[in-house]
C-alpha positions in Angstrom: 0.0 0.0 0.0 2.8 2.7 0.7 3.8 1.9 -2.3 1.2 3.7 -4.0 2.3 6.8 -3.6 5.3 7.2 -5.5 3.5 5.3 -8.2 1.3 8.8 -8.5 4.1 10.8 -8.4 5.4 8.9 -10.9 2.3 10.0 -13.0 2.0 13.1 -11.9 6.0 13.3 -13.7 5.2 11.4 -16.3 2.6 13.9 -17.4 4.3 17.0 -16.1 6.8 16.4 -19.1 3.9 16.8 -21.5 2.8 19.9 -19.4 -1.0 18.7 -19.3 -3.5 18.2 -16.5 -6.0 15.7 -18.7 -5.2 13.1 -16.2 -7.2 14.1 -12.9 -4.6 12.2 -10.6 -5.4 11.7 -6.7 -3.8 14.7 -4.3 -4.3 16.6 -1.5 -5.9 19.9 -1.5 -5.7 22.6 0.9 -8.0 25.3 1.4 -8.7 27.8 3.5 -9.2 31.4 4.9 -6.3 34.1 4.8 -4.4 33.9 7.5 -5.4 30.7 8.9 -2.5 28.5 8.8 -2.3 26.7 5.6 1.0 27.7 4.6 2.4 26.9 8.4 0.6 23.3 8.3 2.3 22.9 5.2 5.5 23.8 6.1 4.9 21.3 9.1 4.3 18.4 7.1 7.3 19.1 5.1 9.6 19.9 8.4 11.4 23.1 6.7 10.2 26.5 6.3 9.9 26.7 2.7 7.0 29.3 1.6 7.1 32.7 1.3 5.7 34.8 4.6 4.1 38.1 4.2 0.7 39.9 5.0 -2.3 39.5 2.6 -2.3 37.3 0.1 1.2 35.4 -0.7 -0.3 32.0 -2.2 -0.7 33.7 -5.6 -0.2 30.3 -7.4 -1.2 27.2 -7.2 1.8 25.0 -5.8 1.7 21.3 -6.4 4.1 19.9 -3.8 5.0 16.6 -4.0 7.0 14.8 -0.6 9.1 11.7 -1.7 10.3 9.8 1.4 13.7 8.1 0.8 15.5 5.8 2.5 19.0 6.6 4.0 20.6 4.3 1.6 18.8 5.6 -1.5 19.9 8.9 -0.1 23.9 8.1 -0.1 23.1 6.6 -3.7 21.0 9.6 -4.8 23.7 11.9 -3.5 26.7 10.4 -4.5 25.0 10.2 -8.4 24.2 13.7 -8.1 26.7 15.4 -6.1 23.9 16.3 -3.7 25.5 17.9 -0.1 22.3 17.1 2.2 20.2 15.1 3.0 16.7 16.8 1.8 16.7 18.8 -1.3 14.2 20.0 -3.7 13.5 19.8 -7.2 11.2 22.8 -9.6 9.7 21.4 -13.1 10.2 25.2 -14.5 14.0 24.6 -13.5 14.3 21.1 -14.8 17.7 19.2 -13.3 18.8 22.1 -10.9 19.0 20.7 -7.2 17.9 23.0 -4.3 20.1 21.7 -1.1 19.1 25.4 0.5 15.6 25.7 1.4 15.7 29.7 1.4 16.4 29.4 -2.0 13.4 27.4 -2.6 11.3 29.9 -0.8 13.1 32.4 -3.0 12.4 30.9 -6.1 8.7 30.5 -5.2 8.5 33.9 -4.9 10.3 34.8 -8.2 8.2 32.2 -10.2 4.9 33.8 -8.7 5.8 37.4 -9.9 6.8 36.4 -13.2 3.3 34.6 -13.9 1.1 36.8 -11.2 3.1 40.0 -11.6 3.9 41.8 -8.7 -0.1 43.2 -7.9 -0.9 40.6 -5.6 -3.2 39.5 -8.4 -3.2 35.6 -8.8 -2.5 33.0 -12.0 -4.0 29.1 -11.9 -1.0 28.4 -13.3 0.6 26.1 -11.0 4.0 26.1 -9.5 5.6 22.2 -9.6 7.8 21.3 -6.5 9.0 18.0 -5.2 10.7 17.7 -1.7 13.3 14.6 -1.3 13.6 13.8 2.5 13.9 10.9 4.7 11.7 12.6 7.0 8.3 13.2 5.4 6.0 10.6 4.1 4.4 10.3 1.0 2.2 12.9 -0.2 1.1 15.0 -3.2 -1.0 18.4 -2.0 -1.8 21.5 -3.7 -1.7 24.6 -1.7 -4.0 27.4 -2.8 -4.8 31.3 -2.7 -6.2 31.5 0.8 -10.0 32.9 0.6 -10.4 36.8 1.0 -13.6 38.6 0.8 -12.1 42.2 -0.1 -9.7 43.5 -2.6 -7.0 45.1 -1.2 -4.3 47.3 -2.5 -3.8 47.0 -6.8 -5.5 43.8 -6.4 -8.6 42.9 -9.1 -12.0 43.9 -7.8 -13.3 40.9 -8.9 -10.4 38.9 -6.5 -12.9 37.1 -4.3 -14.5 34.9 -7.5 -10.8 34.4 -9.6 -9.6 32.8 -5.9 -12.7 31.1 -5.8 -13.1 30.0 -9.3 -9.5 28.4 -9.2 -10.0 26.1 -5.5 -13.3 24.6 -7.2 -11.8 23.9 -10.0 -9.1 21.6 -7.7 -11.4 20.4 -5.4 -14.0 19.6 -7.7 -11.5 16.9 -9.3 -13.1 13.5 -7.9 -10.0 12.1 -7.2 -8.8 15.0 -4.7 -8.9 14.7 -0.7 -10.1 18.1 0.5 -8.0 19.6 3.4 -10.2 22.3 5.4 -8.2 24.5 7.4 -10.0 26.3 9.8 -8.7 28.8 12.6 -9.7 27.5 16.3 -10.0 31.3 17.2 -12.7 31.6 14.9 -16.2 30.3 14.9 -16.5 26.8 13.2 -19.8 26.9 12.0 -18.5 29.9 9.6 -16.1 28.0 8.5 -15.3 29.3 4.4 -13.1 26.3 4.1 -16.0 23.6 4.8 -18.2 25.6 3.2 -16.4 25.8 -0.1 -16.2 22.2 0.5 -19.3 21.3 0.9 -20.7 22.2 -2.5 -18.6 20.1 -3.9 -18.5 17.1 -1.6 -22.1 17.4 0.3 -21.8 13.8 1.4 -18.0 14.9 3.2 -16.4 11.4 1.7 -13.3 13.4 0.7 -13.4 16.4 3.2 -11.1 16.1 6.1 -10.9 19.3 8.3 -7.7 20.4 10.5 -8.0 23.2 13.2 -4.9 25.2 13.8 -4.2 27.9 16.5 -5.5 25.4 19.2 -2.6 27.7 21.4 -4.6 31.0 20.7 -7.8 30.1 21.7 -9.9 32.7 24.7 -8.8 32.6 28.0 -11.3 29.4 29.6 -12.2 28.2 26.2 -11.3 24.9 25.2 -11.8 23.3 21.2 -12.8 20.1 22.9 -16.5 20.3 21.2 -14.5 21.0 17.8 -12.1 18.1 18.0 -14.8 15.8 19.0 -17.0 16.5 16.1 -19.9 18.0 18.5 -19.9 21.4 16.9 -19.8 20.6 13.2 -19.4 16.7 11.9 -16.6 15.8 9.6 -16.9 12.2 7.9 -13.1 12.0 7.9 -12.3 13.4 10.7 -11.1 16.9 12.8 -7.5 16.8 13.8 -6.3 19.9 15.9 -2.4 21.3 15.1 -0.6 24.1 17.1 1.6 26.5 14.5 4.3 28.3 14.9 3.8 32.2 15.8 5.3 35.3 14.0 7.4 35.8 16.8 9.3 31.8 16.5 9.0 32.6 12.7 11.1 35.7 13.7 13.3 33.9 15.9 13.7 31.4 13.1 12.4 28.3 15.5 12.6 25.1 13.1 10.0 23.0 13.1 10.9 19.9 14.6 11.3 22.2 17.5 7.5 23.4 17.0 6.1 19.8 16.4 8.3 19.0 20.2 6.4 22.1 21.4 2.8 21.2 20.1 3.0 17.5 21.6 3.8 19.3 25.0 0.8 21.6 24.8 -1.2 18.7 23.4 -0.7 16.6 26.6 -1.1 19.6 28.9 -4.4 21.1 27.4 -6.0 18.0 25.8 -4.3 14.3 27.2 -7.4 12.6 26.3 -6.9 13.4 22.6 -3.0 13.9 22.5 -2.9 10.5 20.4 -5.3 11.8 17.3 -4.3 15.4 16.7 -0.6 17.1 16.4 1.1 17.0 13.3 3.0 13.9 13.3 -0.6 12.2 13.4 -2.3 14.6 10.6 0.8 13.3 8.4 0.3 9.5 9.1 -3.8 10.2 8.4 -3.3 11.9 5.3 -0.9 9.0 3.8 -3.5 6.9 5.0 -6.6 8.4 3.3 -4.5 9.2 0.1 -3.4 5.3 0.1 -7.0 3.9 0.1 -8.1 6.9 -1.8 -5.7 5.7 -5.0 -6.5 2.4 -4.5 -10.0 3.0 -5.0 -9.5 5.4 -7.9 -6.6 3.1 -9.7 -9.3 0.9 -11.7 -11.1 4.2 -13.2 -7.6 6.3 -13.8 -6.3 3.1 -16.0 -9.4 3.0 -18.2 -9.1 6.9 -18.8 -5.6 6.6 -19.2 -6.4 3.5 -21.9 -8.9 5.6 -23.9 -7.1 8.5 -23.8 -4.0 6.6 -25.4 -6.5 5.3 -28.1 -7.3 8.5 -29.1 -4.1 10.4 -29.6 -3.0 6.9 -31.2 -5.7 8.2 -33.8 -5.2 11.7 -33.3 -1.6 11.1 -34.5 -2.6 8.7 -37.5 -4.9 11.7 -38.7 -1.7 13.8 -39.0 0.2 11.3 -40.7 3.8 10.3 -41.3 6.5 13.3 -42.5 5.8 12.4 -46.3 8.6 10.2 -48.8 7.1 9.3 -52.3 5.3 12.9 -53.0 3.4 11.6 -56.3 2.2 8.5 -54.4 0.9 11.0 -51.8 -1.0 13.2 -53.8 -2.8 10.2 -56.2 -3.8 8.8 -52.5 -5.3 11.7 -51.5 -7.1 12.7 -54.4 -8.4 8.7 -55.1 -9.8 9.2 -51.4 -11.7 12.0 -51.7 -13.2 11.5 -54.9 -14.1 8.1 -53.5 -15.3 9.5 -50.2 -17.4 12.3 -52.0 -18.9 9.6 -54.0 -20.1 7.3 -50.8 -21.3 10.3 -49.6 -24.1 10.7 -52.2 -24.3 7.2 -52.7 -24.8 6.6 -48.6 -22.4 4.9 -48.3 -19.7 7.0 -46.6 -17.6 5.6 -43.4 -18.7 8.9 -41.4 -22.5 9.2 -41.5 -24.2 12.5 -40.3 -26.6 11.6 -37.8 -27.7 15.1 -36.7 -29.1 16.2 -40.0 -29.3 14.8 -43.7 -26.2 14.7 -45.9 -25.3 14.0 -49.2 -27.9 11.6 -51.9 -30.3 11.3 -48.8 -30.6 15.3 -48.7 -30.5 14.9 -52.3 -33.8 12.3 -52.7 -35.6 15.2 -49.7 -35.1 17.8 -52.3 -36.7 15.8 -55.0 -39.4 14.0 -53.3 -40.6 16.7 -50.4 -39.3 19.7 -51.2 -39.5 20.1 -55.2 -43.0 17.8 -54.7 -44.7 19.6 -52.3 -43.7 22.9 -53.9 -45.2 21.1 -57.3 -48.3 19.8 -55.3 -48.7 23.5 -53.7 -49.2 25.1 -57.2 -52.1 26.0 -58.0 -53.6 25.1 -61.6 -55.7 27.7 -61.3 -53.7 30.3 -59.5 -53.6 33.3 -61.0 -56.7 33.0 -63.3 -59.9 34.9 -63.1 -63.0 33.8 -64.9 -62.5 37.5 -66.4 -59.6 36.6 -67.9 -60.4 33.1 -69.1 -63.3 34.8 -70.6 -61.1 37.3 -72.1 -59.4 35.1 -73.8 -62.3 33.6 -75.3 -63.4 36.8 -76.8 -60.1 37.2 -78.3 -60.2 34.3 -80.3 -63.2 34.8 -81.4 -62.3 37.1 -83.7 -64.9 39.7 -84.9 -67.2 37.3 -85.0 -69.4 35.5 -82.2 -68.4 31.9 -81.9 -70.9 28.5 -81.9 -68.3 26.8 -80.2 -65.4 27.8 -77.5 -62.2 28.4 -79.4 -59.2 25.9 -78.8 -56.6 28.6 -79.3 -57.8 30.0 -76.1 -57.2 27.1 -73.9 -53.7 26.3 -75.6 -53.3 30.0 -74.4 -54.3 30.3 -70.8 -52.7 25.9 -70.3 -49.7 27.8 -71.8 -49.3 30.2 -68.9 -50.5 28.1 -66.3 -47.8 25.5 -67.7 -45.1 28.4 -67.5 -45.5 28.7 -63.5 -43.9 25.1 -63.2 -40.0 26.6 -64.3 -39.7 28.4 -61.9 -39.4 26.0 -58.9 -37.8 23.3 -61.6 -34.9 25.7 -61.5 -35.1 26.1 -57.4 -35.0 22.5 -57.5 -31.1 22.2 -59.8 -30.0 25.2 -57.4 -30.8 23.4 -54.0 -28.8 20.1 -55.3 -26.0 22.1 -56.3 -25.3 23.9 -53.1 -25.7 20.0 -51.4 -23.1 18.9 -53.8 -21.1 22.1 -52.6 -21.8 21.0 -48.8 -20.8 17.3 -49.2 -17.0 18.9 -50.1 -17.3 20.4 -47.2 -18.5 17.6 -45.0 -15.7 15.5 -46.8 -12.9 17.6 -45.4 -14.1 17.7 -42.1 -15.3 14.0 -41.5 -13.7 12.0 -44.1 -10.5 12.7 -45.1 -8.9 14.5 -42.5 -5.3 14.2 -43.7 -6.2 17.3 -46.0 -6.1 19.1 -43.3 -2.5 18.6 -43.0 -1.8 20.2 -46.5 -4.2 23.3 -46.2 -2.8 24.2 -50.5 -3.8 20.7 -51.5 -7.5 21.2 -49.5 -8.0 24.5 -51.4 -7.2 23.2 -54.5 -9.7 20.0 -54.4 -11.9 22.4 -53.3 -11.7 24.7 -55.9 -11.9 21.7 -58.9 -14.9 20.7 -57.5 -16.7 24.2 -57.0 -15.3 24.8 -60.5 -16.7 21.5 -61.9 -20.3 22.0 -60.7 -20.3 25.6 -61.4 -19.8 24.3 -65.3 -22.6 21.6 -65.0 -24.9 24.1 -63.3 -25.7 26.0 -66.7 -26.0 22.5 -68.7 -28.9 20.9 -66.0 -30.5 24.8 -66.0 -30.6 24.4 -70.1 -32.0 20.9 -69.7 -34.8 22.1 -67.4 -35.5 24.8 -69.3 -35.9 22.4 -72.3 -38.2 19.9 -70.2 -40.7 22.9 -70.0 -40.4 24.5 -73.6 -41.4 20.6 -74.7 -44.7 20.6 -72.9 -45.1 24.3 -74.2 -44.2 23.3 -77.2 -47.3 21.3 -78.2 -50.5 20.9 -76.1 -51.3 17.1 -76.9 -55.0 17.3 -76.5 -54.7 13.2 -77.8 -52.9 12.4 -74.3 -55.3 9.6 -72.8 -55.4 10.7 -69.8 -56.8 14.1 -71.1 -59.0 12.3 -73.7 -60.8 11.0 -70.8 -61.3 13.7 -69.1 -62.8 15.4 -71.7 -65.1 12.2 -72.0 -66.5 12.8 -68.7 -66.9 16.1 -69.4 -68.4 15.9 -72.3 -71.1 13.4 -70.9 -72.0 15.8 -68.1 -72.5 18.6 -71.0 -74.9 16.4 -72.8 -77.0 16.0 -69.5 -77.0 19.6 -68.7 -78.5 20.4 -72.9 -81.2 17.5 -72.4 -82.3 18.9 -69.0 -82.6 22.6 -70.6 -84.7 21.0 -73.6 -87.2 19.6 -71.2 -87.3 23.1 -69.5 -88.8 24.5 -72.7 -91.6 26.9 -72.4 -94.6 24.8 -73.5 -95.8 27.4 -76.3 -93.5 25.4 -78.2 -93.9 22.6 -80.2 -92.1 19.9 -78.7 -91.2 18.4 -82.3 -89.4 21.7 -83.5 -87.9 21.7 -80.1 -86.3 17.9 -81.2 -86.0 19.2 -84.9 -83.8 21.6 -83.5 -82.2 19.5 -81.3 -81.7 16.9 -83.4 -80.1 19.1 -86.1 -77.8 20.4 -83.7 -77.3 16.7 -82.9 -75.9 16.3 -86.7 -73.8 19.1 -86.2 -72.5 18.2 -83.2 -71.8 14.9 -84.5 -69.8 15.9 -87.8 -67.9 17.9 -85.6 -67.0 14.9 -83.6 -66.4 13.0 -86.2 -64.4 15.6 -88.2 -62.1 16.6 -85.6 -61.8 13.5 -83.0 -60.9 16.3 -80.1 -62.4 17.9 -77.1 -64.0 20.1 -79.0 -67.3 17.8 -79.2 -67.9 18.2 -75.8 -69.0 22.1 -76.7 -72.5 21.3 -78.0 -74.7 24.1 -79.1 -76.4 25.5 -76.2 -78.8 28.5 -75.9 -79.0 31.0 -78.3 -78.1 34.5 -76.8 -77.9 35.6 -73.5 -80.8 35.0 -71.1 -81.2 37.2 -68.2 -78.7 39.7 -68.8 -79.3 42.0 -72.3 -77.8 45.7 -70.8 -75.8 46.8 -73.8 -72.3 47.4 -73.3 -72.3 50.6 -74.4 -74.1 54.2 -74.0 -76.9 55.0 -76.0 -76.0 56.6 -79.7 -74.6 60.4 -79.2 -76.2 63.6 -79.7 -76.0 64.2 -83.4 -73.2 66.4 -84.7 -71.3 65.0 -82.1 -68.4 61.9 -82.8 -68.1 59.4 -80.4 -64.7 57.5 -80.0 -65.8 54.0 -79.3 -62.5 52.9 -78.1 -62.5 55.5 -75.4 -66.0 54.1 -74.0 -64.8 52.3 -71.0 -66.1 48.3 -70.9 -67.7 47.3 -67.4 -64.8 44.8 -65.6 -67.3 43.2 -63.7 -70.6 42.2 -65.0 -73.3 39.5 -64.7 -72.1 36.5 -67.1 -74.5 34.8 -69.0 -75.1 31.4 -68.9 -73.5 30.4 -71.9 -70.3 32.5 -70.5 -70.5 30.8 -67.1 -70.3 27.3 -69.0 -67.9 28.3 -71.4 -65.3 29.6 -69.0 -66.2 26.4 -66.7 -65.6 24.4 -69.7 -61.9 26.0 -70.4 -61.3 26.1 -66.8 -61.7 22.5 -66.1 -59.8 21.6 -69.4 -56.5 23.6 -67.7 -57.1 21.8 -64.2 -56.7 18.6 -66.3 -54.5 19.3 -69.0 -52.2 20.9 -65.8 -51.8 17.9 -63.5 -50.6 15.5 -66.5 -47.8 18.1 -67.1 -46.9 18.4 -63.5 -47.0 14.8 -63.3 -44.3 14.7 -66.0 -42.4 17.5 -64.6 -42.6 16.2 -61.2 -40.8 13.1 -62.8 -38.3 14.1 -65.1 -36.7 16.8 -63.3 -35.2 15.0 -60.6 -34.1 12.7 -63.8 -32.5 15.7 -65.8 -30.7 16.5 -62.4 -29.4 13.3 -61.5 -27.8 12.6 -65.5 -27.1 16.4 -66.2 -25.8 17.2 -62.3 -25.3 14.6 -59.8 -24.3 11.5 -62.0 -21.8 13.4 -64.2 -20.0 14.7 -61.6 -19.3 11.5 -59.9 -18.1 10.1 -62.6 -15.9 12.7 -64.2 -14.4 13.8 -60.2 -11.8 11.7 -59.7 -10.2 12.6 -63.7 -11.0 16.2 -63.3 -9.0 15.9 -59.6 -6.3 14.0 -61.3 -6.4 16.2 -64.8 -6.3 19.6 -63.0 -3.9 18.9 -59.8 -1.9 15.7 -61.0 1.5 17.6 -62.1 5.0 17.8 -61.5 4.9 21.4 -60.7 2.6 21.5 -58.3 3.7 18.6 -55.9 5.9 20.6 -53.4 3.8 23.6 -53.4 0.5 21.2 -52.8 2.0 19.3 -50.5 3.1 21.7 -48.3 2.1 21.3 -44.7 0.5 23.4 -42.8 2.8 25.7 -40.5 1.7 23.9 -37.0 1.1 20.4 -37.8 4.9 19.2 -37.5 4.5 20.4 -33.7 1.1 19.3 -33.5 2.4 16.2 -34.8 5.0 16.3 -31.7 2.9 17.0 -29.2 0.4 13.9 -30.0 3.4 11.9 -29.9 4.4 13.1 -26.8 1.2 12.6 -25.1 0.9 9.4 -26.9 4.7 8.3 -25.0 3.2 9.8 -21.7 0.1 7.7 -21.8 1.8 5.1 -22.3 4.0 4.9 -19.4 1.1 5.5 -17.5 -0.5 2.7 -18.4 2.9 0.6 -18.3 3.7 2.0 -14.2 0.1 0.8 -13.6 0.4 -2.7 -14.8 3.5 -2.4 -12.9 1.4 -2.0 -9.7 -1.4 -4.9 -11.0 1.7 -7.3 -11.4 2.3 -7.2 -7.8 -0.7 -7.4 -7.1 -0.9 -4.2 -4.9 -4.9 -3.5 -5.6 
């Protein structure tokens, strides 16, 4: 079990080279008021002064301070290796190899390190000073001293002091893997206690709070901390132990602390004999090794699987950024073949990375075709845009100058015409909303797919730009086609289509019906036989016209002769005489009563449209998507990877394309390093499994 220990000190170097904290590694953190001890406890544990004294706030850096007991033979080997006169010394991570046998000069180097981050403002940094303390005469232990808590900014410090100070100790104690150290001040009330408060948000259930009481020596005259140290005042799970510090006035007199620790035994044994054996600081040293023994056993198990995943992905962090590159042409043909080949999975769906927060590539593609284009389709209106004024407009203006027996077809192939006309428009919506999803899937192939691009940032633009350039030419050629699929339908109206022929059919029944239902309305002044003579020429008519013509034009049977109902003429009355009258100049009413002949007429040409519309949408609806696919999406997967090879596959180009980009060697460097680091984490841990220490 001691051995467990060094084995996170070992860690904590083995990740100190790397300069990275990913690793949340077990330690000891101590927190605390201002002024109430920390820095003395410290100092106790280590058995030299070492920190740098002062009013206000001195702790202006986190210092990681790692005690490595040694053996007095390892010592005499340590020291003969090294040259080392002494038998404690100290070692800084910011200094590397140089050995500190003078512990003033480790104070003074504190100091200097924390100005030269902090400044000299009293301001604080949380970035943290690394020291480790060689000695036959502390015990294992890695603890993290912090900015003491302070409530008011004082002198050229930040107004904002209080949160930065507390900001940084939650963001040590908050590490699951850290034992919380609460100093606390006997000579102040306990149950106001900032330390366990601050430690208390973070560890409500107190598992990993353990709470020391210093100044037991200063306490009021008559007043005793008995209440404290027996946990009847405020409960700690891991215990109180009480500690008597050394004063400003032995600091002065430069009283070492073994000296003190004599001293605080003696005052232990006078004040409290009852609880001599479970407070002092020999016994708050053997309790911390304790708890930080059983506390890394437990959190061993956990702190190799991180370490194993971690290792796994800089393993593929550092694949990503590839080997320092030999065969140049080999290279860029690899690269190139990939993303073409990726690009090409991606429409296909069949790409290694698959989106799953939104849709990418041929399955974005198929939306556009089959809800957005659709609906858009389905949402148009056959109609839309048509008054009955204008369909009867039309009419009129095919007539001619003469009144017409039967509704012209020249008006219909007129008004289908611009009905048909409204469909381009979203045909052309539907090529530009592909192209910019062919323009995305470059985009989501550089970021998901081929992410070695991203080490030659020239060779990325390039690709880039071929392929921007490549559907920027097809874009014109699918527009062309589209515009083609619409001038066909405009370019004859086949009234013969059989879906339309029937239509008409059933239109032309329901016609019929309506004419025999008016002859039976006649008035009965006339004889019923003219009525049929009539009716039955009109018949003939009606039927040579069928015959004749074979086209929807047989539906329009001869109805009523002139307008019943309605017989206001259009214009005014003739004009005073002597006085000429421009006709064209008489304004014609807009809206007006139709007659029932117009009212069938226009309902006749109106329904034709309706039909006559849905076939063409029907075959627009279809052979869009099919123009896009051969025109767009199709040719460009198979022309990519030549284009790619045609444009960027050259001698000349090779050492500027396959430049790297300015911080991937280092990047490169550091992956490894971390990669090395991990590692030997994982190979000190096995170490530990093999003899079979948890």
């Amino acid at each position: 079990m001691e051995a467990l220990i060094p084995v996170i000190n070992k860690l904590q170097d083995v990740f100190n080279t790397v300069g990275a904290d990913i690793i949340q590694l077990p330690q000891i953190v101590v927190v605390g008021t201002q002024s109430s001890g920390k820095s003395s406890v410290l100092e106790s544990l280590v058995g030299r002064d070492l920190l740098p004294r002062g009013t206000g706030i001195v702790t202006r850096r986190p210092l990681i301070l790692q005690l490595v007991h040694i053996e007095q033979e390892d010592h005499r080997k340590t020291s003969e290796e090294n040259g080392i006169d002494g038998e404690e010394w100290g070692k800084f991570l910011h200094t590397k190899n140089k050995i500190y046998t003078d512990f003033e000069d480790i104070r003074h180097e504190i100091g200097v390190e924390t100005e030269r981050i902090s400044g000299n403002n009293k301001g604080i940094s949380d970035e943290p000073i690394h020291l480790k303390i060689f000695s036959p005469h502390v015990v294992n232990l890695t603890l993290v001293d912090l900015p003491g808590i302070t409530k008011v900014p004082v002198g050229d410090q930040p107004k904002d002091i209080e949160i930065q100070i507390r900001e940084l100790i939650l963001r040590y104690i908050s590490n699951p893997n850290s034992i919380i150290l609460a100093v606390t001040a006997a000579n102040t009330d306990m149950a106001t206690s900032e330390a366990l408060k601050v430690a208390r948000e973070v560890d409500p259930d107190g598992r990993r709070t353990l709470a020391v009481v210093t100044k037991l020596d200063l306490m009021d005259a008559g007043t005793d901390a008995m209440d404290i140290l027996m946990g009847r005042v405020i409960p700690v799970k891991l215990g109180i132990i009480g500690v008597v510090n050394r004063s400003q006035l032995d600091i002065n007199q430069k009283k070492v602390v073994t000296d003190a620790i004599r001293d605080e035994y003696a005052f232990l044994q006078k004040k409290y004999p009852s609880l001599t054996n479970r407070n002092g600081t020999k016994y708050l040293a053997r309790t911390l090794n304790r708890l930080l023994m059983h506390h890394i056993r437990d959190c061993l198990p956990e702190l190799k699987t991180r370490i194993n995943v971690l290792a796994a992905q800089y393993q593929s962090l550092l694949n990503s950024y590839g080997e320092p590159v030999d065969d140049q042409s080999a290279m860029l043909l690899q690269l190139i073949t990939k993303f073409a080949a990726e690009y090409c999975h991606t429409i296909e769906g069949t790409a290694k990375y698959i989106e799953t927060t939104e849709l990418c590539g041929g399955a974005r593609i198929c939306y556009i075709f089959h809800e957005t284009f659709g609906r858009t389709l389905e949402s148009v209106d056959p109609l839309g845009g048509l008054t009955t004024i204008d369909v009867l407009t039309a009419i009129r203006n095919a007539t001619g100058p003469r009144p017409a027996l039967f509704v012209p077809e020249v008006s219909f192939e007129l008004l289908v015409k611009r009905q048909i006309k409204r469909l381009e428009e979203p045909s052309l919506r539907c090529v530009e909303l592909v192209h910019e999803e062919m323009q995305r899937i470059i985009q989501h192939c550089s970021n998901y797919s081929t992410q070695e691009l991203l080490r030659f940032p020239k060779l990325h633009d390039a690709i880039v730009e071929v392929v921007t350039s490549l559907l920027r030419k097809r874009l014109p050629v699918t527009n062309e086609m589209v515009h083609n699929l619409v001038g066909i339908e405009l370019a004859y109206i086949n009234t013969k289509h059989p879906d339309f022929a029937d239509a008409c059919g059933l239109m032309n029944n329901n016609i019929e019906e309506h004419r025999r239902n008016r002859m039976k309305d006649l008035p009965t002044a006339v004889p019923r036989d003219k009525g049929a003579a009539g009716g039955s020429q009109s018949g003939n008519v009606s039927d040579q016209t069928d015959s004749g013509t074979g086209s929807w034009r047989g539906m329009l049977k001869k109805g009523e002769e002139g307008a019943v109902g309605d017989r206001t003429h259009p214009f005014p009355m003739s004009p005073h005489k002597g006085h000429a009258v421009n006709l064209l100049d008489v304004p014609v009413p807009v809206s007006r009563k139709l007659s029932t002949r117009e009212q069938r007429d226009c309902e006749v040409i109106e329904r034709l449209i309706k039909s006559y519309f849905l076939i063409v949408r029907k075959n627009i609806q279809d052979s869009v998507p099919k123009a896009v696919m051969h025109f767009l999406v199709n040719h460009v997967k198979d022309c990519l990877q030549s284009e790619l090879v045609g444009q960027l596959y050259k001698q000349g180009l090779l050492n500027d394309l396959l430049t790297e980009s300015e911080d991937m060697a280092q990047r490169r460097s550091e992956a490894a390093d971390m990669l090395k680091a991990l590692q030997r984490a994982s190979q000190v841990i096995a170490e530990i499994r093999e003899t079979h220490m948890w």
